[in-house]
PyMOL commands that place a pseudoatom at each C-alpha (Angstrom):
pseudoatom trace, name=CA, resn=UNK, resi=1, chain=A, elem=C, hetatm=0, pos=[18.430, 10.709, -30.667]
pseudoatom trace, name=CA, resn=UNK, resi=2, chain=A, elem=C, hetatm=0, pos=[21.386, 11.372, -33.152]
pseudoatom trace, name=CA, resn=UNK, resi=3, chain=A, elem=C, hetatm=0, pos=[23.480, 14.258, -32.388]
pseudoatom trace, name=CA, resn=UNK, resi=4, chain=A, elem=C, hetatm=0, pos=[26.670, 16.373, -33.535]
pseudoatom trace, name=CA, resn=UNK, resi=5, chain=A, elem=C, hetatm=0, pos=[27.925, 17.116, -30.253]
pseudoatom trace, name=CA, resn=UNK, resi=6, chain=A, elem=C, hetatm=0, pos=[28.163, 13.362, -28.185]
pseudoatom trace, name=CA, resn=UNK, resi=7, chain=A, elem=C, hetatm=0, pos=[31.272, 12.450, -26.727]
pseudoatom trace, name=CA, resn=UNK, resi=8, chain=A, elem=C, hetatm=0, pos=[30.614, 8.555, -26.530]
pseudoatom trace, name=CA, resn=UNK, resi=9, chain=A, elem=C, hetatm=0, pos=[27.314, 7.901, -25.655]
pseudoatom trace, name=CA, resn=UNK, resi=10, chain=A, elem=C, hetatm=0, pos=[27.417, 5.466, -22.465]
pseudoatom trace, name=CA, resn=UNK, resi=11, chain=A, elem=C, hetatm=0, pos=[23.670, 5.349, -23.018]
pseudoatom trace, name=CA, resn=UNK, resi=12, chain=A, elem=C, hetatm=0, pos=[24.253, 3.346, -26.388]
pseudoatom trace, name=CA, resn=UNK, resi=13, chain=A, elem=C, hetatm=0, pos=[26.116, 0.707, -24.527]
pseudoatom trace, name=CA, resn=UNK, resi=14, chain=A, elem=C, hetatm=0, pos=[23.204, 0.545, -21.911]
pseudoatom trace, name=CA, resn=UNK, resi=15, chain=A, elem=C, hetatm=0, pos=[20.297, 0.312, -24.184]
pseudoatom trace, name=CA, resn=UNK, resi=16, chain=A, elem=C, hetatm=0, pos=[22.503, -2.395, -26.775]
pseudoatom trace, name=CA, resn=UNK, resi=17, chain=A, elem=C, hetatm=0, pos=[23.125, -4.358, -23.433]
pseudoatom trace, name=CA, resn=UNK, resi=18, chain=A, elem=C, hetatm=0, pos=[19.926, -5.007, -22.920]
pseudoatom trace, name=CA, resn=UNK, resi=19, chain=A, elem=C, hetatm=0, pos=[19.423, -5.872, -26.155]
pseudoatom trace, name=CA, resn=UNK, resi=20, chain=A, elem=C, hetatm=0, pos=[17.595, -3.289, -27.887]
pseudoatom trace, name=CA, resn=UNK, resi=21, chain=A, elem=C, hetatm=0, pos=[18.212, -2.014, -31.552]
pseudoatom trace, name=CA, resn=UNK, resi=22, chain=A, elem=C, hetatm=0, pos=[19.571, 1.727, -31.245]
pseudoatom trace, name=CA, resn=UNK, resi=23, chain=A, elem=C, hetatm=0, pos=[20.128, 4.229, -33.546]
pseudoatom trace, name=CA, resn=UNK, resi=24, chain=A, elem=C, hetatm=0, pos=[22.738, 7.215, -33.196]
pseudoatom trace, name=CA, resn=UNK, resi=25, chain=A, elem=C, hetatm=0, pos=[24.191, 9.647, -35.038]
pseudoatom trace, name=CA, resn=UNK, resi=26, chain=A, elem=C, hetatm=0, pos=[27.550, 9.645, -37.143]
pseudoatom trace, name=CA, resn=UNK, resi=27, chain=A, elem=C, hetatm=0, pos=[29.413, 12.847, -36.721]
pseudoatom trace, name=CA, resn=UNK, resi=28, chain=A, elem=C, hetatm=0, pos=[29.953, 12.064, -33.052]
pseudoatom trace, name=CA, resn=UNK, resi=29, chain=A, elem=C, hetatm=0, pos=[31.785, 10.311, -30.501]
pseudoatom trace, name=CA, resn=UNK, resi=30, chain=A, elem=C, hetatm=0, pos=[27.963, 7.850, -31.215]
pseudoatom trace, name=CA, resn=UNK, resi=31, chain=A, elem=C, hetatm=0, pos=[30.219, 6.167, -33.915]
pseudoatom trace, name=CA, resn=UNK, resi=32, chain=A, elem=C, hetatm=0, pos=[32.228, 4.188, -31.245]
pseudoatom trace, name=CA, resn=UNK, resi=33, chain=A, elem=C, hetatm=0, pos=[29.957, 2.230, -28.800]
pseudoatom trace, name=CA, resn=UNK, resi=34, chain=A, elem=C, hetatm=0, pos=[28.205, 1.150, -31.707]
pseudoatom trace, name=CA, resn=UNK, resi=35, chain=A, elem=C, hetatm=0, pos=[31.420, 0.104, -33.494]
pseudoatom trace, name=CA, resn=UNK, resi=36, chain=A, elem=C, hetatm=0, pos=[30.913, 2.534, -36.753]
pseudoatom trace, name=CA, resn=UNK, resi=37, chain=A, elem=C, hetatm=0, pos=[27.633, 0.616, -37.005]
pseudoatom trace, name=CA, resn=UNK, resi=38, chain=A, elem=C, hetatm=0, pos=[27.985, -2.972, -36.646]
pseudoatom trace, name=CA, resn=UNK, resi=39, chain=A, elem=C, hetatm=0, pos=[25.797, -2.732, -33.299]
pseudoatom trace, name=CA, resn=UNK, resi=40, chain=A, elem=C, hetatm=0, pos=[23.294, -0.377, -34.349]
pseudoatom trace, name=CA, resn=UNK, resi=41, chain=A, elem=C, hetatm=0, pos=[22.416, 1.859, -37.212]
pseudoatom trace, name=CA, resn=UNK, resi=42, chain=A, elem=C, hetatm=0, pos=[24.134, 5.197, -37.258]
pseudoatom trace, name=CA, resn=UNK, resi=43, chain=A, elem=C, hetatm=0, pos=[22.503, 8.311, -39.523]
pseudoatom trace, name=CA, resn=UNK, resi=44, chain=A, elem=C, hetatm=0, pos=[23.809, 11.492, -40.273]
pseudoatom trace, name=CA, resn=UNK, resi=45, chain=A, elem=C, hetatm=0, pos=[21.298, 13.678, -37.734]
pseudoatom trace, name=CA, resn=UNK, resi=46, chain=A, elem=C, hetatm=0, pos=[21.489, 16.645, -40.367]
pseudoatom trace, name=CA, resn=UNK, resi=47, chain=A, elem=C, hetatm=0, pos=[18.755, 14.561, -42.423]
pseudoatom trace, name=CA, resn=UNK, resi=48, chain=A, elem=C, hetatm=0, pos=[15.356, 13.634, -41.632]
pseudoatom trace, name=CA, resn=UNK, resi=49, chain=A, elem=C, hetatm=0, pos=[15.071, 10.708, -39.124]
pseudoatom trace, name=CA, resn=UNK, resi=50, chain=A, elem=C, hetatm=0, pos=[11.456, 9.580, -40.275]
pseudoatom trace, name=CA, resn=UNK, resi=51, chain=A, elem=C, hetatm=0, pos=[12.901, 6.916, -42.684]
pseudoatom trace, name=CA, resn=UNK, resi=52, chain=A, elem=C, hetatm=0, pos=[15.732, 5.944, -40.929]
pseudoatom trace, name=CA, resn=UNK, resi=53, chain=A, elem=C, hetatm=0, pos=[13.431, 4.847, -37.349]
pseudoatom trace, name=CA, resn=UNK, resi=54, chain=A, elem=C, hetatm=0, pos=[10.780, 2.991, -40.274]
pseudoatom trace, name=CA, resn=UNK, resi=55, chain=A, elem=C, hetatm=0, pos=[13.541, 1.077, -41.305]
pseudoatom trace, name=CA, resn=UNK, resi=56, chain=A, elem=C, hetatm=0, pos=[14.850, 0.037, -37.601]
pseudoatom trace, name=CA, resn=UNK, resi=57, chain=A, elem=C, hetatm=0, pos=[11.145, -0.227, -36.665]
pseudoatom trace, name=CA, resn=UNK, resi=58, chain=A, elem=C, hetatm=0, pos=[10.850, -2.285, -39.898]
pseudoatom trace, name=CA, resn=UNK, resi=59, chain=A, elem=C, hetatm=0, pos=[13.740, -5.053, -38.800]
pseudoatom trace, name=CA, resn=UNK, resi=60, chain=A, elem=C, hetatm=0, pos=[15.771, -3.498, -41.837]
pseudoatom trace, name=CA, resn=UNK, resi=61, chain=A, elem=C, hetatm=0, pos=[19.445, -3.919, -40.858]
pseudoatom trace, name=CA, resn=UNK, resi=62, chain=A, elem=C, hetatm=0, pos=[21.784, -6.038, -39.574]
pseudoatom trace, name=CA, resn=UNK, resi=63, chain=A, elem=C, hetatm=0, pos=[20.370, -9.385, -38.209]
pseudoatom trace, name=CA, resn=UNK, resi=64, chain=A, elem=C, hetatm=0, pos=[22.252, -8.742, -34.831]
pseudoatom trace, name=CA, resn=UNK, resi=65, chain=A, elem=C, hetatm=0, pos=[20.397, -5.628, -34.266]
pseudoatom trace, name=CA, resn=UNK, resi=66, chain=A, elem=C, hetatm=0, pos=[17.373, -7.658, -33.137]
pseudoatom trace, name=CA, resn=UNK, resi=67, chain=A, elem=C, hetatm=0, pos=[19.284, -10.495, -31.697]
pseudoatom trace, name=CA, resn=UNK, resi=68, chain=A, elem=C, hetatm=0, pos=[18.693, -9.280, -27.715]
pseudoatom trace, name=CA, resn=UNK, resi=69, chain=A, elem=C, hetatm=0, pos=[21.004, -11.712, -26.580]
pseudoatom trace, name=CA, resn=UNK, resi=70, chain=A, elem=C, hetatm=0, pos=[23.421, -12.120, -29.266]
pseudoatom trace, name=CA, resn=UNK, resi=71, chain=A, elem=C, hetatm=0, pos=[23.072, -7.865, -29.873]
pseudoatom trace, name=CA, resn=UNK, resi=72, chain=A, elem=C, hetatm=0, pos=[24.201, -7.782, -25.719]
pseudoatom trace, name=CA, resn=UNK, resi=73, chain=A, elem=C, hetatm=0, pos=[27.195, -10.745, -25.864]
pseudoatom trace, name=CA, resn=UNK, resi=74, chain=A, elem=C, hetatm=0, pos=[28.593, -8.781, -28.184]
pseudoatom trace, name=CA, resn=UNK, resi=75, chain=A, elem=C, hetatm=0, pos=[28.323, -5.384, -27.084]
pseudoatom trace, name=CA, resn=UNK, resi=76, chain=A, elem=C, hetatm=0, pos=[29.763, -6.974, -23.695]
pseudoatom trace, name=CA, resn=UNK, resi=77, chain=A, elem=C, hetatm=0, pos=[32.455, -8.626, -25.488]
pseudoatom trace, name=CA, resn=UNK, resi=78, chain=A, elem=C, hetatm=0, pos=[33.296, -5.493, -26.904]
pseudoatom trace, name=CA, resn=UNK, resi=79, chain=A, elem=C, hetatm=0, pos=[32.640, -2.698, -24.368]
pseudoatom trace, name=CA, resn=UNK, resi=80, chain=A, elem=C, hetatm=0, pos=[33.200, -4.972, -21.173]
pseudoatom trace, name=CA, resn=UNK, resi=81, chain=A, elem=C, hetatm=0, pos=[35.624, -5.028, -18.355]
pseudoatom trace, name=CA, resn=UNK, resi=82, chain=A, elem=C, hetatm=0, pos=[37.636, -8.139, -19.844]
pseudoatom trace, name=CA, resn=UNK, resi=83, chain=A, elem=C, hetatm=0, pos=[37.804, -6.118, -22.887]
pseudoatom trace, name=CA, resn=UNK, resi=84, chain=A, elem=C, hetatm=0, pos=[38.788, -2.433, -21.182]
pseudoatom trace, name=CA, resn=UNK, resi=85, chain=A, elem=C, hetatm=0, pos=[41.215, -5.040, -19.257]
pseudoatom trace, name=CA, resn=UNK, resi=86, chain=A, elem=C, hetatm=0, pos=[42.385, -6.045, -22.389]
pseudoatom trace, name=CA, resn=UNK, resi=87, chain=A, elem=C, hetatm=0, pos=[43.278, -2.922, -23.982]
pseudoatom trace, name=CA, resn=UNK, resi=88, chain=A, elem=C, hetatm=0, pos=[44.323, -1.340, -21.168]
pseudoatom trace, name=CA, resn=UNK, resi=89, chain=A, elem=C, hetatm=0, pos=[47.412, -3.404, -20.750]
pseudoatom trace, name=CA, resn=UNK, resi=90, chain=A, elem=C, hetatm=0, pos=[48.142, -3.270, -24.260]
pseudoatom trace, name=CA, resn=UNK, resi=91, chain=A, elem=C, hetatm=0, pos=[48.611, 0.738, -24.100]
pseudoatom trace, name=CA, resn=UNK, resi=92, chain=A, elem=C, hetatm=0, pos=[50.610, 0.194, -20.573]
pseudoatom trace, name=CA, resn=UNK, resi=93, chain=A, elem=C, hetatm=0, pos=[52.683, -2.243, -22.481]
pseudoatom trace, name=CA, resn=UNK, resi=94, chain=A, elem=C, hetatm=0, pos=[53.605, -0.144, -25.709]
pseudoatom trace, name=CA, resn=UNK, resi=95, chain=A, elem=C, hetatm=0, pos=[54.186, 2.567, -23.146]
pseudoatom trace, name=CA, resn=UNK, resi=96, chain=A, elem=C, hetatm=0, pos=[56.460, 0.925, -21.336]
pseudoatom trace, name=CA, resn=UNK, resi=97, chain=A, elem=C, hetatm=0, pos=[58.068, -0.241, -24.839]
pseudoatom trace, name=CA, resn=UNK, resi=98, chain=A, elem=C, hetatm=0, pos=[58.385, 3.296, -25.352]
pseudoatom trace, name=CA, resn=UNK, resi=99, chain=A, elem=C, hetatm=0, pos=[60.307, 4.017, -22.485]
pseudoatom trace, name=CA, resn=UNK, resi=100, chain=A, elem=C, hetatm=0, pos=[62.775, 0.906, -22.724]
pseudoatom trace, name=CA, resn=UNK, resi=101, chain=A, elem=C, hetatm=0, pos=[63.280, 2.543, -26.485]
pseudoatom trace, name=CA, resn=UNK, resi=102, chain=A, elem=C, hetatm=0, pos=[63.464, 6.476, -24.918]
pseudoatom trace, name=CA, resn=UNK, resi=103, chain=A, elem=C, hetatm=0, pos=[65.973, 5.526, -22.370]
pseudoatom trace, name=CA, resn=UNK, resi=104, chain=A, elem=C, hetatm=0, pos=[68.223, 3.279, -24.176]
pseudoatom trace, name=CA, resn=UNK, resi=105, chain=A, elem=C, hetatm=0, pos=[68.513, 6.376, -26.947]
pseudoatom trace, name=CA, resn=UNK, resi=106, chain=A, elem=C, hetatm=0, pos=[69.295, 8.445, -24.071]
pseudoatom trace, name=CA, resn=UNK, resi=107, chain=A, elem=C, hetatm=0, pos=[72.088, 6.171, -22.483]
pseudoatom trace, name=CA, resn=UNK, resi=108, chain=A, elem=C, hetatm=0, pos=[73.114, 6.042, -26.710]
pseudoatom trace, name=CA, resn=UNK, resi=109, chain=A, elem=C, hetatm=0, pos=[73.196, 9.662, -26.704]
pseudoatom trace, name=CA, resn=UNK, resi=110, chain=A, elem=C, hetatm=0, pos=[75.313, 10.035, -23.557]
pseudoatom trace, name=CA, resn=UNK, resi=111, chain=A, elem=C, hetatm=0, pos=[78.124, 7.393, -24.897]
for i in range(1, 111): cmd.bond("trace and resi %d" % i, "trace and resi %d" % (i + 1))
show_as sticks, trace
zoom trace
């Protein structure tokens, strides 16, 4: 059920992984694991949710929402461990740019 208060919504992930359409709200943390809609449809919660759940119930959206295995590779592709991998080693490595950078300003300063 859309919210104002969810922090990321692991439970998005799980249902779109196994392939079911999902709807969530969009003055949340709901907004990422369903990549600011592109996985599921996101409402604002403050409104009525009648039409939005005809429409899902309806097939109205995005074709990929009721894809249960294309909805799930890409929810994987996105939200999986290669991926987390992935970006995880890019923040280590502009962190450890920004140190090379810090340091050689401080060996600058001390010259």
């Amino acid at each position: 059920m859309p919210s104002e208060k969810e922090g990321f919504g692991i439970v998005f992930l799980e249902a779109m992984g196994c392939g079911l359409p999902t709807l969530a709200g969009n003055r949340d943390g709901s907004c990422d694991p369903l990549a600011d809609g592109e996985f599921g449809l996101l409402v604002d919660p403050r409104l009525p949710l009648a039409p939005p759940l005809e429409a899902l119930l309806g097939r109205y959206g995005r074709p990929l929402w009721f894809d249960p295995v294309g909805l799930s590779l890409a929810v994987a592709g996105a939200f999986g461990f290669p991926a987390f991998c992935s970006r995880l080693e890019q923040i280590l490595a502009a962190e450890e740019q920004r140190r090379v950078l810090a340091k050689k300003k401080l060996i600058q300063l001390d010259n």
